[in-house]
N, C-alpha and C positions, 0 to 999 in steps of 0.2 A: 403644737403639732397634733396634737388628738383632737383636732375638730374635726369631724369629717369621717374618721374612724369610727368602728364599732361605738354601741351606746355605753357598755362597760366600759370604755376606756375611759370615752369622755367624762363619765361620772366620779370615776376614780380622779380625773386632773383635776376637775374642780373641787372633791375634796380636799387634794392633798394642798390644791392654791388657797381656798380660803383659810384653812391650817396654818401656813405660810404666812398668811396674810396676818394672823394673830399676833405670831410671832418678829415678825419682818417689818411689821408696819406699825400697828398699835401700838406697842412696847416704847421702839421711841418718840411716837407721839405724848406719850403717857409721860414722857420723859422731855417733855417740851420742844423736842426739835421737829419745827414746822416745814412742811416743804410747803415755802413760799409761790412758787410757781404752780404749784396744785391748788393753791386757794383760789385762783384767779377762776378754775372751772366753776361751772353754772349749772352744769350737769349731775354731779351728785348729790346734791340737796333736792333737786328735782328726783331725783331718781328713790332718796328716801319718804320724800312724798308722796310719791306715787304707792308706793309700796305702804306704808302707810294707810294711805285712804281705801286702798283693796283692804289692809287686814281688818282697817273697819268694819266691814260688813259680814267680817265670821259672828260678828254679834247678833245679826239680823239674816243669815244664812238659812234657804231651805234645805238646804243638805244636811246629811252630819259632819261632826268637825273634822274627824278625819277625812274624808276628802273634800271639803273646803281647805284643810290646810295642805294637802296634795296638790292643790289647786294652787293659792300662796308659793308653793315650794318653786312651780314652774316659774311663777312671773319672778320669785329672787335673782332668777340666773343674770338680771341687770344689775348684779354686783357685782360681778365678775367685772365689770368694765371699769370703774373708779380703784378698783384691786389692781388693775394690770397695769393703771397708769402710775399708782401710787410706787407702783416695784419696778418701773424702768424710770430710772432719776436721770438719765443721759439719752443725751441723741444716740450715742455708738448702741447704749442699750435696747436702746426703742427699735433702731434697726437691725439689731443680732436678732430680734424676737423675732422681726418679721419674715429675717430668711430665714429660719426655720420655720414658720407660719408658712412661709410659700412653698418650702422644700417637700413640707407634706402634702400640700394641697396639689402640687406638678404630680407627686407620686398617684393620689386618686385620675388626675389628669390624663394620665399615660396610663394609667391601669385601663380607666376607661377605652381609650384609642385600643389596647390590645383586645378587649374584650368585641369591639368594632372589629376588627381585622381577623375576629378570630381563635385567638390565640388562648391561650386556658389560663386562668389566673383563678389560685387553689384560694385567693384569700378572698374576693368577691364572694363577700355573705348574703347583698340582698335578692329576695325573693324573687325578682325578675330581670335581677342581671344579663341572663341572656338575653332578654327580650330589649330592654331597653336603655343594656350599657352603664347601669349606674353601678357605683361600687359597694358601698357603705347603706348609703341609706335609699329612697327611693329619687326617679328619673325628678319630680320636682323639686325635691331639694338639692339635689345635684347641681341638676341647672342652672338655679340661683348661683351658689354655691358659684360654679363655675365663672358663671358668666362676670359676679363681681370679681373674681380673682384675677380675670380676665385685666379687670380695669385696672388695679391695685397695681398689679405686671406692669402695664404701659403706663402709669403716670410716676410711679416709682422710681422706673429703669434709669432714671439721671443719676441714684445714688450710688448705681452699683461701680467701681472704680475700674473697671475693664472692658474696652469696649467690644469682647466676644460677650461680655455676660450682658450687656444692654442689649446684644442680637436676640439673646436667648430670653432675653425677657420678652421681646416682643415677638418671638417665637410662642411662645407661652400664651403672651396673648392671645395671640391668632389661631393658637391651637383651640385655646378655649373657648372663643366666640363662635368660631366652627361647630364644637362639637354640642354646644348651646343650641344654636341654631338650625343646624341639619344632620343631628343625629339625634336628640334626644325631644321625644314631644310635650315638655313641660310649657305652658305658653306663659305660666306668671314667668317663666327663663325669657324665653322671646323677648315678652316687655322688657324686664330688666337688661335687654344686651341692648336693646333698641336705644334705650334709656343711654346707657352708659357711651356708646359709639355717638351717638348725638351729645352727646356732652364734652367727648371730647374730638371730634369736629368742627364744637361751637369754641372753644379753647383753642385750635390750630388757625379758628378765623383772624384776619388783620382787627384791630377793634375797630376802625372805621366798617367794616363789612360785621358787626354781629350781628346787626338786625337782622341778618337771614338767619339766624341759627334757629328761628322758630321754626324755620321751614324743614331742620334736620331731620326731627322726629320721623313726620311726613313723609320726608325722600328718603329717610333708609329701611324703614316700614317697609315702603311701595317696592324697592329693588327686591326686599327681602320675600315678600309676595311671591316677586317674581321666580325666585332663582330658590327658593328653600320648600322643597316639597311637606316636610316636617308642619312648618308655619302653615303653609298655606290649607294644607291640612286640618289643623289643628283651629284655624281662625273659622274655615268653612261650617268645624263641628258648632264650632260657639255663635254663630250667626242659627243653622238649623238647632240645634238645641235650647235657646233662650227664644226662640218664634214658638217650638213646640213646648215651651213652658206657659207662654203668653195665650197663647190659643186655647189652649187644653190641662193648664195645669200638669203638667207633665214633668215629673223630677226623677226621674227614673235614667237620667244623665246627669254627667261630669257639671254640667253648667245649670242642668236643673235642679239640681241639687242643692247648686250654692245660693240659686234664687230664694229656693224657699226655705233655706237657713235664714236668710238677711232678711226676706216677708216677715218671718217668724220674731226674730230678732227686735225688727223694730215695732212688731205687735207686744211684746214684753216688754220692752222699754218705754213706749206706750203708756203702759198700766202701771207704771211705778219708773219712771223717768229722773224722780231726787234720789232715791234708795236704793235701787235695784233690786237683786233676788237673794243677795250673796255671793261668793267665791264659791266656785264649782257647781254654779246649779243651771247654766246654759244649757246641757241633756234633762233635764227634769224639766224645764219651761219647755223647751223645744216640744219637748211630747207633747206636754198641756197642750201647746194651742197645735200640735197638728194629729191630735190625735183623729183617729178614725181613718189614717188616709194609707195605713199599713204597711209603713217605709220600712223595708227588710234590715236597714243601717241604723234605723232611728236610735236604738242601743250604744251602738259602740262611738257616737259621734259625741265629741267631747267640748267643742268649741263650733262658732258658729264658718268658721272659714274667712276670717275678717276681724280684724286684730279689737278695731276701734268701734266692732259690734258686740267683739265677747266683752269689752272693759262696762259700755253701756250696760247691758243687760246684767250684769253680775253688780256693777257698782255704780249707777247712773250717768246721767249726761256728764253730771262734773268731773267723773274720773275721763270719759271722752276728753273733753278740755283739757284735764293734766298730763294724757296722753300728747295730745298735739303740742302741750307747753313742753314735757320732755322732751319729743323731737326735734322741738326746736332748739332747747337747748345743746341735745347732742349735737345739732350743727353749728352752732353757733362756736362748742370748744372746740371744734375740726376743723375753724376757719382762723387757728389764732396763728399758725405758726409759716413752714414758708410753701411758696408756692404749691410743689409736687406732692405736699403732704397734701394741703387743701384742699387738690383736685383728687386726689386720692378718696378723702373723704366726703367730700360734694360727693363722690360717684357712689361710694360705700352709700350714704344716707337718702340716694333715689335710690337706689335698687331696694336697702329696707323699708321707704315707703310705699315702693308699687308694691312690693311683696305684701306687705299688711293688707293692703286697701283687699284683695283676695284670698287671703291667706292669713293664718292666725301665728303670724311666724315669730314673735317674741314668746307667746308660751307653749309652740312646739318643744320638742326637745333637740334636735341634732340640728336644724335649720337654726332655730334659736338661737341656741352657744357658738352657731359659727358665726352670725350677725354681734352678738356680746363680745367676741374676742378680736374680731377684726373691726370695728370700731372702737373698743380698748385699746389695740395696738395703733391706730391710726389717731387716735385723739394722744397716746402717750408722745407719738413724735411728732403731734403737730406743735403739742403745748412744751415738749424739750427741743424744739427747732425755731420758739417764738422768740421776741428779744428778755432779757434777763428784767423780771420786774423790781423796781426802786426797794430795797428794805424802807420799811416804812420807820418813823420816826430819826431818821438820819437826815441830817443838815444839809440844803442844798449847796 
């Protein structure tokens, strides 16, 4: 439930979860009882690799160790995902998790809508709430946020056992692709609803008819053009702002910005492509090669805005690769179980990769931990909704 919430909260759950996790999990691991259906994942051995190959480079870091391992700290939050699975041993579990998962995130949902309509809502802490309706944290991770929750609602809704509460899911839906899309101006949101409604458009096609589900993308983009001032807004900036970066070098916008983070980025990686720089030292190279061009932000920017250029630059091309191998694996354990989970987490797993490809949103913080726990909760009841694997060493 505190994803989404204030940053204290969230920080406080995942201590008091990994605490938990010592106690709840290890203990009878230590004590030899296997959960055989969690060995079958593919994902957390990847996931200690990865993690792994980044703390490699606090050896060879330009920073000091303390924020290199500040740095480390953020990318751990991909523990939180093999923790969540490990502690819901049941389908019934995996789904209690998630309506309360949903119960919180409806709450940011309708808080938002009243903040749209109006209405005063004493608990909306962020900074531009009034301006742009987010509750918690800011209008792009919102978005995100939203727009996946969106999907999780509507491919879910078959489990809930009453069919007012499958109205209300897909109430919920529609609330939240709405408020994705013409109210709030995140466009990494845009994408990912774009994403997700073509995903499951291309799921409602007969299979004789999928080959058009290419064309979803495309056709719900273009209506979306049409009819959401927000989007078309927002698309128009990123066409004029990426011409007046190309022209003029010009980064003194949203989109110019991110250009010459990623310029930047791959001029580092460039220069040390096996090695990288170390963990936390993305702001320290970033100056090096733009220095002289007297970017007011240059300070405070921590990550380059692009998940699979901060991994490059900090720990080389290889940890790139173990990035795209983890992704893959995350989908791969989100596709073991049945149907509604799978599309659940197909949807979950585009929205976190259009989110990266823009955005550095695994070692965010609030964006982060909600991509960690709702793909934790979705891989727990793909892999407790899969069929029961053979104990091994038993006679057929």
């Amino acid at each position: 439930m505190a994803v989404g919430l204030p940053m204290a909260v969230v920080s406080i759950s995942k201590a008091l979860l990994l605490l938990g996790a010592l106690g709840l999990v290890l203990w009878p691991a230590l004590r030899g009882q296997r959960d055989l259906a969690a060995a079958r994942l593919r994902s957390p051995p990847l996931i200690l690799a990865a993690l792994g190959f980044l703390a490699l480079s606090l050896f060879w870091t330009t920073v000091p160790q303390g924020e290199a391992l500040g740095a480390l700290g953020k990318h751990a939050k991909l523990l939180v995902i093999p923790v969540l699975v490990l502690f819901l041993r049941t389908r019934r579990e995996a789904l209690i998790a998630l309506a309360w998962f949903a119960g919180a995130q409806v709450f940011l949902l309708l808080s938002s809508w009243l903040l749209v309509l109006g209405v005063p809502v004493p608990w909306a802490t962020a900074d531009t709430a009034q301006v742009d309706h987010a509750v918690f944290t800011n209008y792009l991770g919102q978005s995100i946020m939203t727009a996946t929750v969106a999907a999780v609602c509507w491919h879910l809704r078959s489990y809930l056992p009453r069919a007012w509460m499958r109205q209300a899911a897909v109430g919920v839906a529609a609330l939240g692709l709405a408020s994705t899309l013409f109210v709030m101006p995140g466009r990494t949101g845009h994408l990912v609803a774009i994403a997700v409604i073509s995903l499951a458009l291309l799921w409602l096609l007969p299979r004789r008819m999928r080959f058009l589900g290419g064309l979803a993308p495309v056709v719900v983009a273009a209506l979306l053009l049409l009819t959401s001032d927000p989007m078309r807004h927002r698309a128009s900036l990123v066409v004029d702002e990426s011409m007046a970066f190309a022209e003029q070098s010009n980064n003194r916008s949203s989109s110019g910005e991110r250009l010459n983070f990623w310029h930047r980025s791959l001029q580092a990686i460039a220069e040390r492509p096996l090695s990288g720089f170390g963990l936390g030292s993305f702001n320290q190279q970033y100056r090096r090669f733009d220095a002289g061009r007297g970017n007011p932000i240059t300070f405070g920017v921590k990550n380059p805005h692009q998940e699979f250029l901060l991994w490059g630059v900090e720990a080389g091309v290889g940890a790139m690769l173990l990035l795209c191998a983890l992704l893959f694996g995350l989908y791969r354990d989100l596709c073991l179980g049945e149907r509604p989970a799978v599309r659940a987490g197909a949807s979950a797993m585009a929205a976190l990769l259009i989110s990266c490809m823009f955005n550095s949103i695994l070692f965010d913080a609030a964006i982060g931990d909600f991509f960690c726990v709702t793909i934790g909760l979705l891989m727990a009841l793909s892999l407790r909704t899969a069929p029961e694997p053979a104990p091994q060493g038993r006679a057929a």
